[in-house]
N, CA and C atoms as a LAMMPS dump frame, in Angstrom:
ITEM: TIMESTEP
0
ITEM: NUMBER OF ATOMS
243
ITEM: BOX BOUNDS ff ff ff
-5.0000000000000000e+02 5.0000000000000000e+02
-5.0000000000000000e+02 5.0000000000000000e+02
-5.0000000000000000e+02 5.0000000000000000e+02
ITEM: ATOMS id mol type element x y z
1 1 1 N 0.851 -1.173 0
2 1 2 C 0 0 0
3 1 3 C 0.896 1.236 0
4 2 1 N 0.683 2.002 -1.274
5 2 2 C 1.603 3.34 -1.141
6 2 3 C 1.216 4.365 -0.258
7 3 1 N 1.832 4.768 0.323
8 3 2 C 0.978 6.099 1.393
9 3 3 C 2.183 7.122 1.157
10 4 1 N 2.511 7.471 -0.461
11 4 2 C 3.573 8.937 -0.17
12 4 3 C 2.87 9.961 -0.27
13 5 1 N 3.498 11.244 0.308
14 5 2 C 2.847 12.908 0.025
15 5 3 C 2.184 13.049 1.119
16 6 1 N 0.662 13.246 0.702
17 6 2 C -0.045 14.172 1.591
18 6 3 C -0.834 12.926 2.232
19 7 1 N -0.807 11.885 1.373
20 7 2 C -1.921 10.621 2.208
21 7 3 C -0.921 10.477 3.13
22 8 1 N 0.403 9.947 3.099
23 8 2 C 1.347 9.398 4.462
24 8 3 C 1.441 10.157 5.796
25 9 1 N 1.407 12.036 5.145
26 9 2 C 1.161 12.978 6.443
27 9 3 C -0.046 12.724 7.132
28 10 1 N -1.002 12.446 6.261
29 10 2 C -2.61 12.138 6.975
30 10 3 C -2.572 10.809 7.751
31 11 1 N -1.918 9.529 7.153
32 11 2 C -1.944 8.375 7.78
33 11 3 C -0.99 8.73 9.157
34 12 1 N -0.269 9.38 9.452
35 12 2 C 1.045 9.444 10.094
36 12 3 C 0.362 10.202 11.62
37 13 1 N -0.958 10.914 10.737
38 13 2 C -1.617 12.3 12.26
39 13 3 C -2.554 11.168 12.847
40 14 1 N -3.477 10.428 11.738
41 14 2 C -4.439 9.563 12.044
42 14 3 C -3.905 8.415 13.25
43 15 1 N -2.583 8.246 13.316
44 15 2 C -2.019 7.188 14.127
45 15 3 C -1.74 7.548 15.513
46 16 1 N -1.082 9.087 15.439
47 16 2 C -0.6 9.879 16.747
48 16 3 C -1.929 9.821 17.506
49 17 1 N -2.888 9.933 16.849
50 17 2 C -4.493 10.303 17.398
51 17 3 C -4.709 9.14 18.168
52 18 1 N -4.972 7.771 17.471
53 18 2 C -5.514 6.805 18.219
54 18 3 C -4.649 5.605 17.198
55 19 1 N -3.799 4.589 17.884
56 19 2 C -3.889 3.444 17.597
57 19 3 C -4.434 2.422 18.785
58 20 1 N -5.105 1.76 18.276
59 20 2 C -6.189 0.881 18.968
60 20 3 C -5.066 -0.418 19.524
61 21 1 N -5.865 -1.261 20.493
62 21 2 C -5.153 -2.343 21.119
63 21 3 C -5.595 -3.352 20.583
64 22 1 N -5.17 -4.121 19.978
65 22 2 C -5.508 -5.551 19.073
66 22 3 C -6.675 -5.967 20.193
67 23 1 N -6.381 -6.759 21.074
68 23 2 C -6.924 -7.168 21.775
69 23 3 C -8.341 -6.443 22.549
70 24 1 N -8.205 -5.509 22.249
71 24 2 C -10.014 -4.509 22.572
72 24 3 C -10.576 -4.872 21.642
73 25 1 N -9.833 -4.702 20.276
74 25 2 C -10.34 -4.678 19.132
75 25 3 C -11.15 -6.334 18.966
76 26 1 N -10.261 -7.245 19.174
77 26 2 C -10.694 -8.793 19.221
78 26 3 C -11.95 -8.726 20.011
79 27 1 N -11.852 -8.339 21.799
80 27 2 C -12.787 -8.321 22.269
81 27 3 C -14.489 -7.429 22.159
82 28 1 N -13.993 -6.379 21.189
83 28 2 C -15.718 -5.839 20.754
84 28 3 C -16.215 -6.787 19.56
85 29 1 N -15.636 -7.514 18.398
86 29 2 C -15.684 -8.227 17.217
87 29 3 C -16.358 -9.413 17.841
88 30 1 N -15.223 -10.092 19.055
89 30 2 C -15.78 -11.264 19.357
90 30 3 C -17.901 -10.914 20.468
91 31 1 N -17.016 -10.352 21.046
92 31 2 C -18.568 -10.074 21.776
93 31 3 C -19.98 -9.757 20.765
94 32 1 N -19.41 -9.026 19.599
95 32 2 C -20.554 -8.924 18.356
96 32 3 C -20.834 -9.989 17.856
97 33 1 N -20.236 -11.511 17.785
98 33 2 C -20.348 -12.341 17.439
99 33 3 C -22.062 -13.491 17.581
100 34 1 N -21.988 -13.233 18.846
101 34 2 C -23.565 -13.335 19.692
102 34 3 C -24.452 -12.587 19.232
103 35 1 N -24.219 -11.546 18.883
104 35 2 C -25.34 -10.878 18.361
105 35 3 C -25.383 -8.923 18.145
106 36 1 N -26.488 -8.336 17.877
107 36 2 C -26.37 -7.207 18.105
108 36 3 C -26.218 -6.544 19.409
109 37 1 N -25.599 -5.709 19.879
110 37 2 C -25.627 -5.053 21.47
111 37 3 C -25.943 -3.666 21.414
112 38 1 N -26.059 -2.926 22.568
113 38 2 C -26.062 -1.62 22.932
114 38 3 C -24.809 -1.185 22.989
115 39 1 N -23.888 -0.035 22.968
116 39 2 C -22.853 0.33 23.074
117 39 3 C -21.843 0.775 24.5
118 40 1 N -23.08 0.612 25.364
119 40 2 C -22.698 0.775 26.694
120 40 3 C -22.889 -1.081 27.032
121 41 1 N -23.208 -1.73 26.743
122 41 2 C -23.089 -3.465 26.969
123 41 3 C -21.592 -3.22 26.128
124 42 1 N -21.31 -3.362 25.11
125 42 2 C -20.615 -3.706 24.395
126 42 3 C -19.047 -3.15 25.087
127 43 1 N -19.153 -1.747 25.3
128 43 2 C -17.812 -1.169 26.1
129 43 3 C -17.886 -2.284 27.306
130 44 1 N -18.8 -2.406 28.144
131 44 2 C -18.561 -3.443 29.548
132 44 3 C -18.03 -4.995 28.894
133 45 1 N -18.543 -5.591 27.87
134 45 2 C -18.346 -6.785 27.494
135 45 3 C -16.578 -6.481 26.531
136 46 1 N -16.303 -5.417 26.262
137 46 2 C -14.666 -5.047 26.144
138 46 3 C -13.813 -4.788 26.946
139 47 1 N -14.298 -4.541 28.398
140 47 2 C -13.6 -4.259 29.386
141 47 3 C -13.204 -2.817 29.07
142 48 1 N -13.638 -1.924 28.572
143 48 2 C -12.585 -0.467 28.672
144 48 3 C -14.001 0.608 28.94
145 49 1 N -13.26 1.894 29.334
146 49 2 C -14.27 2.962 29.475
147 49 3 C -15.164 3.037 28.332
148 50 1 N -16.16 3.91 28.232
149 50 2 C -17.15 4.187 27.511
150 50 3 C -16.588 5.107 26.693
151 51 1 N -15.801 5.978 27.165
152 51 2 C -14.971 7.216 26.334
153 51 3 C -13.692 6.771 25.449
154 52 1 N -12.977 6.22 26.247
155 52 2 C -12.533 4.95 25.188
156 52 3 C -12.984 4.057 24.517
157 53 1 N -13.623 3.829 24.508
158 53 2 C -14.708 2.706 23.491
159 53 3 C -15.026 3.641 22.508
160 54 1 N -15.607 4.936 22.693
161 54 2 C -16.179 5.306 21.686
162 54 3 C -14.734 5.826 20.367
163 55 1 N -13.649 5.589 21.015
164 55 2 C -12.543 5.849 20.049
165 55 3 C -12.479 4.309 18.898
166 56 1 N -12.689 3.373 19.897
167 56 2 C -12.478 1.839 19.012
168 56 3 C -13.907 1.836 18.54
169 57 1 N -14.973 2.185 19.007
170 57 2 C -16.507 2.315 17.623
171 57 3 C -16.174 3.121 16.76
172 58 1 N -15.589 4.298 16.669
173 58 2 C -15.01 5.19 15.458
174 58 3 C -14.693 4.625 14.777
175 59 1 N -13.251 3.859 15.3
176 59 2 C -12.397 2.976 14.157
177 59 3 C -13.227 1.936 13.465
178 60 1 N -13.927 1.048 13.989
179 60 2 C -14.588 0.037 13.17
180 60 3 C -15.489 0.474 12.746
181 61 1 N -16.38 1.456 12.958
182 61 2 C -17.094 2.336 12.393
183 61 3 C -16.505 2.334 10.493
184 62 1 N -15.547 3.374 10.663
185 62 2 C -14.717 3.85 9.255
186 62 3 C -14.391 2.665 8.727
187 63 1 N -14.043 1.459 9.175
188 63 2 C -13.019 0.264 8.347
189 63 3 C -13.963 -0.359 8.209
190 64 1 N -15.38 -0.361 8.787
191 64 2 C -17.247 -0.825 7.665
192 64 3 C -17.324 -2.658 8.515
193 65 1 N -16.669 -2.459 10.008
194 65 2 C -16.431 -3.791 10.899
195 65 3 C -18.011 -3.675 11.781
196 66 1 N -18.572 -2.858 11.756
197 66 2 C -19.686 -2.691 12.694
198 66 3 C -20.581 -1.368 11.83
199 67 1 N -21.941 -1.874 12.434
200 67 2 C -23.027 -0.716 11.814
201 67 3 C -23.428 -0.256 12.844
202 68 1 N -23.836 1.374 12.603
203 68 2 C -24.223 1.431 13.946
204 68 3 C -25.913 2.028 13.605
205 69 1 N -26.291 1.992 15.072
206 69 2 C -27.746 2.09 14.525
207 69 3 C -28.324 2.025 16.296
208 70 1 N -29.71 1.752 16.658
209 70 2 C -30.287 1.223 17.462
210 70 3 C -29.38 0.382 18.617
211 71 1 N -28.75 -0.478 17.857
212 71 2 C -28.102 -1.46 18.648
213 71 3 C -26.63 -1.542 17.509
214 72 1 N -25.632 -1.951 17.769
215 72 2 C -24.308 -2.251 17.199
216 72 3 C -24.09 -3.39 16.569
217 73 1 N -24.607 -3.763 15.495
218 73 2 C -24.315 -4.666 14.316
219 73 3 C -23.059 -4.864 13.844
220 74 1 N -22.798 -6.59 13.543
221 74 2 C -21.455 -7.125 13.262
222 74 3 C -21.468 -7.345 11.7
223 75 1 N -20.975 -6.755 10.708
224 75 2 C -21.027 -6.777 9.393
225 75 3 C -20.276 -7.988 8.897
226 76 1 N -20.657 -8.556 7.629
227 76 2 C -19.908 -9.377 6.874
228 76 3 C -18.476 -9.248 7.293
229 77 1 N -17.653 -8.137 6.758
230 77 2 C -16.632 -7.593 6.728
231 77 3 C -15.942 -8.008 8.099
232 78 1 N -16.268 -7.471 9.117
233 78 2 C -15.977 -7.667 10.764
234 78 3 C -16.453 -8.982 11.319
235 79 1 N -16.906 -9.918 10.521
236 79 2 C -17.325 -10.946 10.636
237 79 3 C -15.669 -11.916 10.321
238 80 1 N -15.422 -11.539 9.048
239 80 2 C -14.785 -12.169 8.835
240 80 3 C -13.063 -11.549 9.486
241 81 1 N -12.647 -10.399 10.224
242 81 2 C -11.679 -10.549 10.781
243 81 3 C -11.048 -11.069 12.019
């Protein structure tokens, strides 16, 4: 994946901001696995704050791993990582 110029400065700020912990990340995917949740279940069933959580729903948000809506849907996509 090329990231020179102005995309690599953008990928480079996007990272300082938030890189996520594999393992949160495993644990909201896997907990979606069961089914749809609320987002305050879902932060408790990840173990992390709610304010932090809402940084790792952003991310899977954008990368199309979860829908959000009513309740927090596990997509094809996030299904399969």
């Amino acid at each position: 994946m090329y990231l020179g110029g102005a995309g690599l400065q953008s990928f480079m700020k996007r990272c300082r901001d938030f890189l996520p912990d594999i393992y949160v990340v495993a644990r909201v995917l896997h907990a979606l696995r069961r089914g749809p949740l609320s987002r305050s279940r879902l932060a408790t069933l990840a173990r992390v704050n709610y304010g932090r959580f809402q940084q790792y729903f952003q991310f899977l948000v954008e990368r199309g791993y979860v829908v959000d809506g009513e309740v927090v849907v596990l997509t094809p996509r996030g299904a399969e990582v």
